[in-house]
C-alpha positions as MATLAB code, in Angstrom:
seq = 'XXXXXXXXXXXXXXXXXXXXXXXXXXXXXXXXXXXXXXXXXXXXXXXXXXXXXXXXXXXXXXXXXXXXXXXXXXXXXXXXXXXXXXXXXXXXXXXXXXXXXXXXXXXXXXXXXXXXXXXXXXXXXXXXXXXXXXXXXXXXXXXXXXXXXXXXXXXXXXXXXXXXXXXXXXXXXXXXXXXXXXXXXXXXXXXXXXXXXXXXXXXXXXXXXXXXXXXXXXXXXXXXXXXXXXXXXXXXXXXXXXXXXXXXXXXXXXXXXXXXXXXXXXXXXXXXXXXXXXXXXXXXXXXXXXXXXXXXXXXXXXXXXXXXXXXXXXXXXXXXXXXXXXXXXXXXXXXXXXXXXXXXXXXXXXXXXXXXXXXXXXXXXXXXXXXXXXXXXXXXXXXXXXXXXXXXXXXXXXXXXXXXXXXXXXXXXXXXXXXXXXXXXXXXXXXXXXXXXXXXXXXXXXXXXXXXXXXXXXXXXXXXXXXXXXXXXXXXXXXXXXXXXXXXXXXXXXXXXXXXXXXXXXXXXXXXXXXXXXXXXXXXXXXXX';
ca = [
     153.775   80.879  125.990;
     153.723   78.277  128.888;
     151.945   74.937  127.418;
     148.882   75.023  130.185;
     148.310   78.625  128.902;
     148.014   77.244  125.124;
     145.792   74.192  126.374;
     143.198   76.107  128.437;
     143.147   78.802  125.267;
     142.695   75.741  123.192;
     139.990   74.311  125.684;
     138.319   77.549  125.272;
     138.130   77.788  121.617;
     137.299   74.142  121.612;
     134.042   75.008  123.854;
     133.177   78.236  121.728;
     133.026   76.195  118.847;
     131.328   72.787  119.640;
     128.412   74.140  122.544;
     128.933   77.800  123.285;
     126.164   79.373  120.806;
     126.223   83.272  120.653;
     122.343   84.099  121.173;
     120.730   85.527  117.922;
     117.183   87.393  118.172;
     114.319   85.849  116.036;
     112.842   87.592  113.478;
     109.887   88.167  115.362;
     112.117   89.356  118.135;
     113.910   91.359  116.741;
     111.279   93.317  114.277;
     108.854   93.228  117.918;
     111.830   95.199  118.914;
     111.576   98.223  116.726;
     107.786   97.689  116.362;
     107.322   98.348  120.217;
     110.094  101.387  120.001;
     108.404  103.088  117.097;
     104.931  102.939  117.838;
     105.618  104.309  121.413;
     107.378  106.883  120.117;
     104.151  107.351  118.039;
     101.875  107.341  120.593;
     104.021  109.467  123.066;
     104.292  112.179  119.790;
     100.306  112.427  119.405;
      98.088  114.505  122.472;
      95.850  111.740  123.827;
      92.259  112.224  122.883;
      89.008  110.622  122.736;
      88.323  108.032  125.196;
      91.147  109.106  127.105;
      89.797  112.060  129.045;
      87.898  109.197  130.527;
      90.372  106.688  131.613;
      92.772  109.638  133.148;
      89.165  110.237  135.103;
      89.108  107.030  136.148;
      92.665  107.297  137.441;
      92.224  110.254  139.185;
      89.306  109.037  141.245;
      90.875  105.984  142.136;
      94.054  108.220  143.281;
      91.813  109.767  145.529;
      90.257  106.902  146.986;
      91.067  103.707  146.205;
      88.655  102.030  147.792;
      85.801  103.654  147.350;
      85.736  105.707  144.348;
      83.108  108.577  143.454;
      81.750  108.351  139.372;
      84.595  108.943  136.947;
      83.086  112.129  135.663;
      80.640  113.516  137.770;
      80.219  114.578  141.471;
      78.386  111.238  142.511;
      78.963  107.896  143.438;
      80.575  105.550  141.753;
      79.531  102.473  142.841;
      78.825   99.954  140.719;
      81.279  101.532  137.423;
      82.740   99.041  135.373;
      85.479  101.333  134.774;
      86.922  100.455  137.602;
      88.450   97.128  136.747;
      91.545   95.528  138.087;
      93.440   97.006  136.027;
      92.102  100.396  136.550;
      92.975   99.922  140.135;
      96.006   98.953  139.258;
      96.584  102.162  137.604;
      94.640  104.493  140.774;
      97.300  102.331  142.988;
     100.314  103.373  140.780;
      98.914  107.075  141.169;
      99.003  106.809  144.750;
     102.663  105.865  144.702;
     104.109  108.070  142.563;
     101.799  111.361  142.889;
     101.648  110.713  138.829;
      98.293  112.442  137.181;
      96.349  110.640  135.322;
      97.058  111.916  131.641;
     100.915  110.980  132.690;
      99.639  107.186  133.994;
      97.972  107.067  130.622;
     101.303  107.998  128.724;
     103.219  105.141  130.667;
     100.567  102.260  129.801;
     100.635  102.341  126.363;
     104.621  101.138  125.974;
     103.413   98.467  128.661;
     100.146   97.235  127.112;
     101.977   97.075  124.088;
     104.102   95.155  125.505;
     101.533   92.436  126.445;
      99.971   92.417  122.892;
     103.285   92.060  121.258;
     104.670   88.793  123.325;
     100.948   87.664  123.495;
     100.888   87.912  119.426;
     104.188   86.046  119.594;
     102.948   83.051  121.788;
      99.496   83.106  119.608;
     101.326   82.457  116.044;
     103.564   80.141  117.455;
     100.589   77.823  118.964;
      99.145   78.356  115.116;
     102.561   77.258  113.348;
     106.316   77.044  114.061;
     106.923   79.323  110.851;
     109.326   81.873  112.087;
     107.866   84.637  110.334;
     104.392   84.139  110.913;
     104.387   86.499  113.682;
     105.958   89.524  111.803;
     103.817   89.091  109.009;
     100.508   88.770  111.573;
     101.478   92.261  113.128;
     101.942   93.760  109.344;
      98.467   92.020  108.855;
      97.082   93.916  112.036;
      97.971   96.604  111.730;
      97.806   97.272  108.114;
      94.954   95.223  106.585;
      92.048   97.118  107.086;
      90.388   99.333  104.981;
      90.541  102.272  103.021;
      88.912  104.436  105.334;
      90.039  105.428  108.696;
      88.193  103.504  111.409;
      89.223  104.848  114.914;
      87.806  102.995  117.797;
      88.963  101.051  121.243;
      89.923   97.722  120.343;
      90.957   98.326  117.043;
      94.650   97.896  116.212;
      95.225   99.616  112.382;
      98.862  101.630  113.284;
      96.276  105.256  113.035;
      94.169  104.176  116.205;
      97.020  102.748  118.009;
      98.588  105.912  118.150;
      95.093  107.206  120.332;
      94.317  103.988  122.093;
      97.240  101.909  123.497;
      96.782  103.381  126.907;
      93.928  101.925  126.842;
      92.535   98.861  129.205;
      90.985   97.802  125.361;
      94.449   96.976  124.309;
      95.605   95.402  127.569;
      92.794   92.941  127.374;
      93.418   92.018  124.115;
      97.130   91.095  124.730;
      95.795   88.763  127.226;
      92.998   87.328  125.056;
      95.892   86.873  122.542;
      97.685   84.539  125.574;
      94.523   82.896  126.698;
      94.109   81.666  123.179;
      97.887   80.762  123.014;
      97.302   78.434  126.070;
      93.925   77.038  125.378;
      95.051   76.288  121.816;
      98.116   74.435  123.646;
      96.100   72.691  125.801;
      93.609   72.184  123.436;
      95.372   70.357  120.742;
      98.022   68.186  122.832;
      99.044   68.889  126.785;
     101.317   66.464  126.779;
     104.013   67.973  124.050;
     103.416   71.639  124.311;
     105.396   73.053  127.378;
     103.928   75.949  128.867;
     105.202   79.141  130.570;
     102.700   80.711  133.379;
      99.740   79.804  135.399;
      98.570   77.297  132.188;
     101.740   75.412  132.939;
     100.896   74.174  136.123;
      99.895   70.808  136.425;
      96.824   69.206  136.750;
      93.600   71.052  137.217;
      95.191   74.068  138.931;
      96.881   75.082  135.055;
      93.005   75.194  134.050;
      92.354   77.189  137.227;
      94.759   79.515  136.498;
      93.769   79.853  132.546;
      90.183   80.250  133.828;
      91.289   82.854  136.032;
      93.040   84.610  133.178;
      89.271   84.818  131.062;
      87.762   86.350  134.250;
      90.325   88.933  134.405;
      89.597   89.669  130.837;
      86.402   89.877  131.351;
      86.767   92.678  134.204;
      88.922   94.177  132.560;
      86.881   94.857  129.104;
      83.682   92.624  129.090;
      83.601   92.977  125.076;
      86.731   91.642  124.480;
      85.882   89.280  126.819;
      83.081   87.599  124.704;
      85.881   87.812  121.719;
      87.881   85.893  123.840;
      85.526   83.415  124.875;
      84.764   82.861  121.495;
      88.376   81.818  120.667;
      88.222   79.692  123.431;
      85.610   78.007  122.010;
      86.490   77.851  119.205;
      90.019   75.934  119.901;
      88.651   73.621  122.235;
      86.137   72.446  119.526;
      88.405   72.179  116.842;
      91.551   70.612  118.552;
      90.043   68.768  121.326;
      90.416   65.257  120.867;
      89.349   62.568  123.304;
      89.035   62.968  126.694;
      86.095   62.503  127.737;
      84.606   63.386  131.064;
      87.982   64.274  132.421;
      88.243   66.788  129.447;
      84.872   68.226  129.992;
      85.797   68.495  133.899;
      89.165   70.020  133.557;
      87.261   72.530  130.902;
      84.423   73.294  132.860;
      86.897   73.849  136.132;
      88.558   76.507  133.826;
      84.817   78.127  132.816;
      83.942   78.005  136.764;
      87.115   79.596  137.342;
      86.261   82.777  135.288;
      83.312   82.833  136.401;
      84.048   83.035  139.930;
      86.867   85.628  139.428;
      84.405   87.997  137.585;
      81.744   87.472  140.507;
      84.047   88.103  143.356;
      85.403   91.829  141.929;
      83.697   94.086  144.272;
      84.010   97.504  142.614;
      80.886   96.230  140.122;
      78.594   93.162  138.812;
      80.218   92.501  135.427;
      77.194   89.936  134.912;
      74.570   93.465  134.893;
      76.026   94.366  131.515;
      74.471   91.854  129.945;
      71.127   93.508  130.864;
      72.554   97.213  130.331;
      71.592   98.795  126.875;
      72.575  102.356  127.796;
      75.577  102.248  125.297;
      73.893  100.307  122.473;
      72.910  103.659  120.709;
      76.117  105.308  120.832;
      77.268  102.084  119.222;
      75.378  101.810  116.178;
      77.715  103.958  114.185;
      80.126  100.509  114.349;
      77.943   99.035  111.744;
      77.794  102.021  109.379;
      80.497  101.544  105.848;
      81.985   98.543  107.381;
      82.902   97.998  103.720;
      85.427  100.701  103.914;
      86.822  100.309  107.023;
      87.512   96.691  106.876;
      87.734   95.409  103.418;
      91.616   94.975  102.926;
      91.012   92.345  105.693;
      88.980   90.371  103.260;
      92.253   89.017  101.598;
      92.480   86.583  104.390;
      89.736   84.825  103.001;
      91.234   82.392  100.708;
      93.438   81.861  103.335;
      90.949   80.360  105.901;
      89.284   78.918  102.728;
      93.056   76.857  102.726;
      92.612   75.756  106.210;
      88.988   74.462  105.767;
      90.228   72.382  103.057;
      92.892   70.939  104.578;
      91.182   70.359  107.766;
      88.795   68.800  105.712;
      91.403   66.376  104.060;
      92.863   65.300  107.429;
      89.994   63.304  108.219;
      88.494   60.897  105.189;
      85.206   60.674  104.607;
      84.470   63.809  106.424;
      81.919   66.089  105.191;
      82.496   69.843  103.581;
      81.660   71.068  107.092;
      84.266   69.587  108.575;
      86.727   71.841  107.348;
      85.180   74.126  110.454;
      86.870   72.238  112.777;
      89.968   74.636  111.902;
      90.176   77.071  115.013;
      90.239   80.146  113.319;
      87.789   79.777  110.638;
      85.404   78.734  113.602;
      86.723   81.407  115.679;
      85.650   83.752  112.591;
      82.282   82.363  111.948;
      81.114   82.628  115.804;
      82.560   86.397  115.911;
      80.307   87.150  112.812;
      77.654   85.363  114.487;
      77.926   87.619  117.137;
      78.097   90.777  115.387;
      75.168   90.091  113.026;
      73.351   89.632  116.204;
      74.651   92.975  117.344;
      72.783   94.382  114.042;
      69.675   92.339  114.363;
      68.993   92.818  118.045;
      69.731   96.358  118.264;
      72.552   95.472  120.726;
      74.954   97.438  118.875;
      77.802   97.556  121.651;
      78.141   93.501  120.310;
      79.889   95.533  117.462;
      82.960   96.429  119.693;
      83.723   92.937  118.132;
      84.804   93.992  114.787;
      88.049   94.952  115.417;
      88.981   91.071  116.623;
      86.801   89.739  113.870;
      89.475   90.866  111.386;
      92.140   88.570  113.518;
      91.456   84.965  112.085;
      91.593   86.590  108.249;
      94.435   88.521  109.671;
      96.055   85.386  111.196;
      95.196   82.818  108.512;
      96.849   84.795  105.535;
     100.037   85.446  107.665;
     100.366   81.778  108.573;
      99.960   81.030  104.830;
     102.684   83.499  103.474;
     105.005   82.543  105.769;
     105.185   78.926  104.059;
     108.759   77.924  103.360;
     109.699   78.715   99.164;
     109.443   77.237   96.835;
     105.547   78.869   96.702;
     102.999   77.511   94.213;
     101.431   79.833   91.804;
      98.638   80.674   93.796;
     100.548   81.307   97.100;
     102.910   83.672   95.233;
      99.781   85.681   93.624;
      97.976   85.955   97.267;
     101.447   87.233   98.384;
     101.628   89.951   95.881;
      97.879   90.695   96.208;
      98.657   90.958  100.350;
     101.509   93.131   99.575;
      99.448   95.482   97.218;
      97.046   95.652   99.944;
      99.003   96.254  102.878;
     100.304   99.437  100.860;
      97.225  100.648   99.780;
      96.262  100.699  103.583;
      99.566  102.175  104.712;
      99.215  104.764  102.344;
      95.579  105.760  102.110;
      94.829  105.259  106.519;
      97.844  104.353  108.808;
     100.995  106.408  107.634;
     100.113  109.440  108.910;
     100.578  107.475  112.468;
     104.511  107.101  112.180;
     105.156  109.747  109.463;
     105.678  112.961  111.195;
     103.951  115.815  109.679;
     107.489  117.671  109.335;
     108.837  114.404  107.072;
     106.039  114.141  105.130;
     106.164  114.457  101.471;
     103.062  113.780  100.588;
     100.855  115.006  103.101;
      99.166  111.857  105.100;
      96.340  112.388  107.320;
      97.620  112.539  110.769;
      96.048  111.587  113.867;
      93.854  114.116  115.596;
      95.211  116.757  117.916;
      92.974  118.228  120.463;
      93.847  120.696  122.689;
      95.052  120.651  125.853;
      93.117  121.734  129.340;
      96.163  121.693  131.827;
      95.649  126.020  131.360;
      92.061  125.458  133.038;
      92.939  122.257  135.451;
      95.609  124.814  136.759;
      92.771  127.231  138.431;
      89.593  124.235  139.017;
      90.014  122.734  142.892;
      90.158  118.983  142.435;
      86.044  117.784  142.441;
      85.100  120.777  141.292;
      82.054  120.782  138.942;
      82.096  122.571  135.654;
      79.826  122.708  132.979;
      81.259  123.117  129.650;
      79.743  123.547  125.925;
      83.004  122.543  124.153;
      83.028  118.835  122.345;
      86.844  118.546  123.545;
      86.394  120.195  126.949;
      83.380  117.713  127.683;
      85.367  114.437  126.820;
      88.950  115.719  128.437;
      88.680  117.970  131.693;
      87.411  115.488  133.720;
      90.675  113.614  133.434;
      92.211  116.603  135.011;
      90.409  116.105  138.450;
      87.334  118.395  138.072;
      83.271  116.867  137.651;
      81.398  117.667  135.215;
      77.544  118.632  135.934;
      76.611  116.063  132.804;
      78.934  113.375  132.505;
      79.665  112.765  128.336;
      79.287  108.954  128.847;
      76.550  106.501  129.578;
      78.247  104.545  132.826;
      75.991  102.310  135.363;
      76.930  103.769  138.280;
      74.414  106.604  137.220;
      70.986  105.631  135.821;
      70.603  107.202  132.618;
      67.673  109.071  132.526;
      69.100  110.979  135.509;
      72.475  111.166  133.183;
      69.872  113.124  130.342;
      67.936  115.432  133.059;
      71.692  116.671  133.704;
      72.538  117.133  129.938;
      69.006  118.954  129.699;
      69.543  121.307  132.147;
      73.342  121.940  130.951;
      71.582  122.931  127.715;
      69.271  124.989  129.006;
      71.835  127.103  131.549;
      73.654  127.250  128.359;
      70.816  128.023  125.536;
      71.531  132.079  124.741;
      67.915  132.970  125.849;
      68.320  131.634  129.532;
      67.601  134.071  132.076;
      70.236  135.188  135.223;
      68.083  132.996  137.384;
      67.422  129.314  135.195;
      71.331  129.966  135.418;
      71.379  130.412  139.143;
      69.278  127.746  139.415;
      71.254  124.633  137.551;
      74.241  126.336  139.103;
      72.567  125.703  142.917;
      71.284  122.290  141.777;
      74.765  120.502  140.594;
      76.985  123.340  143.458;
      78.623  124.515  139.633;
      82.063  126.164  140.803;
      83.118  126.912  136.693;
      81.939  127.685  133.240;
      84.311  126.444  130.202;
      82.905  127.855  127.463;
      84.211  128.560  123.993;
      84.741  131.649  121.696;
      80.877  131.067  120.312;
      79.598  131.303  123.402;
      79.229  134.707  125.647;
      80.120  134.866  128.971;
      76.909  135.601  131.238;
      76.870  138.736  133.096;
      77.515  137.320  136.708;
      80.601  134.879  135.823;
      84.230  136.436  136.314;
      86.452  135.109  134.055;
      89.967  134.137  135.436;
      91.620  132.310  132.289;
      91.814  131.366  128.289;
      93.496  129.627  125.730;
      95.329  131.126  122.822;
      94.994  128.093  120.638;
      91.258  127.846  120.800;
      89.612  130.587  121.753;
      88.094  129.114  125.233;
      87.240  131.284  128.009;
      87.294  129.532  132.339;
      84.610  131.541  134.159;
      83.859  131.301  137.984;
      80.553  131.157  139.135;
      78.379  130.440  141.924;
];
């Protein structure tokens, strides 16, 4: 071996050893990992339902037109839908591109928002505390710290309804709520140490431009996350914010303008109508009904933010008990249960949407305080076990059946629902086509196919809704078994009704042809008119 081979072999193993670091994943990185893997595997295994046929409407009508799209569900326009967010267009714009359908757009966001939540969960803990596993231990938190009854909803993020709702633009917007707190927490508590990643990094006032204009996008995207997110906002500003002065109120304010102006310059709808727009408050009010059992595993966090009180508390002598408030999250908590208790008191009930973040400071706090390096005190290592209890009770009694196949399952978890499919019907319906429909699935899901409906399932805007009700009366009555040839003839005239989907408890009139039905559920597609 020549002796300038040995030295530069020498060199190299020199190098290796003193500065050439192999890169090891994190725990949170590597556990995000096979978090991300396994619960889009979950989601891909489960037929979307719900809220979905509603979104892949969306989609659809945007794929038509882009610019100018007709009403998500109904053959009318759609001015003025807040469905049609930028991220919806997004979506329609994707559509366009690839010829994709909106049920198969759906399919490909949930991996992606997940995606955002995940790495905006990751920047969130770290803001709260360098303790590597914080993070893990906040996603087991989320996902399993709820209650032991299934609660099912946009927004919420128990494993169960993450298996129905990460295509969602819910779960989107709260990934970036989870990085607009990340960066206003940063900011918040000391701009000078914290290095920042994104439009927040910036210097100056355009990094509170750019944070403001990340709240406005939230708040087109999903206007009740939005006030969750807000919230936070607030909530970090007035607990880490120190000093400052005017210059801090200006660079703040420039970030609230910021939003503002984002949300005001969107020209598919006026985000700031909402406020006035009580349409969905009834269809709400379930939210508040046994909130005990769908929530009360998240209650464990208490002691937790009772912790951070304290000891925001201590930091500052002579400070009253109240002080211990000026904690982020246990602010951020009491202002979200400020706002759903108004929800409840107002009749507002949509302000219940809420719920689901609610949970994230008790979430949040407990994981931050179990993630303390050992040795624990007594009390740490008895809300551990306590935690650990509870996370299994909820895994076992709500959110297994989302990862446990129904072919592994020993003991027989309750599995996410499975409705039916409508591709058998899309297959013969002209896109626009109106149908009317007396199935609960066929009413929430063929619409995301490309066809109208005559009565469109969900309160929206864009459509006033006592026009919205006319439509659902008349459906009924066309559909009631005493109608007569001509009411039918009539409704079927009045909304240009191409199709009748109708299932196996209803007849099929006398002057409909039927051209196709399911197998699995009985349901009969009739042409009419």
């Amino acid at each position: 071996m020549s002796t300038a081979l040995a030295t530069r072999r020498l060199v190299r193993g020199a190098t290796a050893l003193r500065g050439g670091r192999t890169w090891r994943p994190t725990p949170y990185q590597a556990f995000g990992f096979l978090f991300w893997l396994v619960m889009s595997l979950a989601f891909w295994r489960v037929p979307l339902c719900c809220d979905a046929g509603q979104h892949a409407a969306v989609v659809e009508r945007l794929k038509a037109s882009l610019l100018h799209p007709r009403h998500p569900m109904a053959d009318l326009p759609g001015a003025g839908s807040p469905y049609y967010s930028p991220y919806a267009v997004a979506e329609g714009a994707f559509a366009r591109l690839t010829g994709l359908g909106g049920w198969e757009v759906l399919r490909l966001a949930g991996p992606l928002n997940l995606l955002v939540l995940l790495t905006g969960i990751g920047r969130f803990t770290r803001v709260l505390t360098p303790r590597p596993w914080a993070p893990v231990l906040a996603v087991a938190a989320m996902t399993l710290l709820w209650g032991t009854e299934r609660a099912w909803w946009s927004g919420y993020l128990g494993l169960m309804s993450m298996t129905g709702n990460l295509g969602y633009p819910s779960t989107f917007a709260i990934g970036l709520a989870f990085w607009a707190w990340a960066l206003t927490g940063a900011r918040a508590r000391n701009a000078e140490r914290v290095r920042f990643v994104g439009p927040s990094g910036l210097p100056g006032p355009v990094g509170y431009a750019g944070l403001g204009a990340l709240y406005g996008l939230i708040l087109l995207i999903h206007p009740i996350t939005a006030v969750a997110a807000v919230l936070g906002a607030v909530a970090f500003v007035a607990g880490w914010q120190r000093g400052g002065g005017l210059a801090a109120a200006g660079r703040w304010a420039l970030a609230g303008g910021t939003a503002l102006l984002v949300a005001a310059v969107w020209p598919y709808f006026d985000v700031f109508a909402l406020a006035a727009d009580g349409s969905v408050d009834a269809m709400h009010r379930r939210l508040y009904r046994g909130p005990a059992g769908h929530f009360w595993l998240a209650l464990l966090g208490l002691p937790a933010l009772w912790l951070r009180a304290r000891r925001a508390r201590d930091t500052t002598p002579g400070a009253a008990w109240w002080s211990g408030a000026r904690d982020p999250l246990v602010l951020m908590f009491g202002l979200e249960c400020l706002v759903v208790a108004y929800g409840w008191l107002s009749g507002h009930y949509t302000y219940g949407r809420i719920l689901g973040l609610t949970l994230v400071p008790l979430q949040f706090a407990l994981a931050v305080e179990l993630a303390a390096p050992r040795p624990w005190s007594v009390r740490r290592r008895m809300l551990g076990e306590i935690a650990a209890v509870a996370a299994c009770v909820g895994f076992v009694t709500v959110q297994a059946g989302a990862v446990v196949p129904r072919s592994l399952d020993p003991v027989g978890f309750a599995q996410p629902p499975r409705w039916p499919s409508y591709a058998w019907a899309a297959r013969h319906i002209g896109p626009g086509e109106v149908v009317i429909t007396d199935g609960y699935y066929a009413v929430h899901a063929i619409a995301g196919y490309g066809p109208n409906l005559a009565a469109p399932a969900w309160p929206d805007p864009a459509l006033d809704e006592r026009e919205r009700l006319r439509r659902l009366a008349d459906v009924q009555d066309c559909l009631a078994p005493d109608s007569t040839r001509a009411e039918r003839a009539a409704v079927v005239r009045r909304y240009h009704v191409r199709w009748l989907l109708l299932t196996r408890r209803h007849p099929v009139p006398a002057e409909a042809v039927v051209v196709a039905w399911s197998p699995r559920t009985g349901e009969v597609l009739a042409r009419v008119g």
